[in-house]
N, C-alpha and C positions, 0 to 999 in steps of 0.2 A: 621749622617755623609753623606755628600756630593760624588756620584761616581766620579766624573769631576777629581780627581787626579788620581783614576786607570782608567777611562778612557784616559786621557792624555796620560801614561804610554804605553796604547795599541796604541793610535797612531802616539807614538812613534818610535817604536816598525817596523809600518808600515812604515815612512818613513826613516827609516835604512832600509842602503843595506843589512843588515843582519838579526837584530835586537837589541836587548837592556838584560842589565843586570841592575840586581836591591839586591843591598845588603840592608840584611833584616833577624834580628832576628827569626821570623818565614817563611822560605820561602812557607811553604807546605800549613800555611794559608792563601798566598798570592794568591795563586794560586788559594787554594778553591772561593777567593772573584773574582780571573778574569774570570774563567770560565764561570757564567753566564754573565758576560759582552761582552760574546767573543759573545754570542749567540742574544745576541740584534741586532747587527746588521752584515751582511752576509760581510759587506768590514774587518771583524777579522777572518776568516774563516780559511785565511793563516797561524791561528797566534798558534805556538806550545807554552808552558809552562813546564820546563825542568828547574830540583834540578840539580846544578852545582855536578860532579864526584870531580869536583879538589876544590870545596869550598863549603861545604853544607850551606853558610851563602845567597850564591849567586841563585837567579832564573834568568834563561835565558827567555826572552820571544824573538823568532828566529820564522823567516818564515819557514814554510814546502817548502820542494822542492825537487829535484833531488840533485844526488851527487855533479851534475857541477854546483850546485847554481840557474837553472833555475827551474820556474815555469812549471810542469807536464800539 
C-alpha cells in the first residue's frame, strides 16, 4: 500500500489554518501509521495527532502552538 494518501492527509493538515479531521473506524491506528510519517520529513514537525474527546470515531491532525494560535 502506497503512503501518498496519508501523506496528502498531513499536508493537508499543514495548509489548514488549523488543521484537519479525518473520521475513521480506527482512529488510534491511524495515528500509529502517521507517526512515522510525521518524522520523514521536519516541514510535519508542527503536526500534533489527537483522538477527538466529543467523537472517538474522529482523529484531529492540528498544529501545535500557543493558546493565541501562533507559532512558539
Amino acid at each position: 500500500m502506497s503512503d501518498l494518501p496519508l501523506l496528502q492527509l498531513l499536508y493537508d493538515a499543514l495548509h489548514s489554518p488549523l488543521g484537519v479531521c479525518v473520521t475513521t473506524n480506527d482512529p488510534e491506528r491511524l495515528r500509529q501509521k502517521l507517526y512515522p510519517l510525521r518524522k520523514t520529513d521536519g516541514i510535519f514537525a508542527p503536526l500534533a495527532f489527537l483522538i477527538s474527546p466529543l467523537n472517538p470515531q474522529d482523529l484531529w491532525i492540528v498544529k501545535k502552538g500557543t493558546s493565541d494560535g501562533q507559532e512558539p
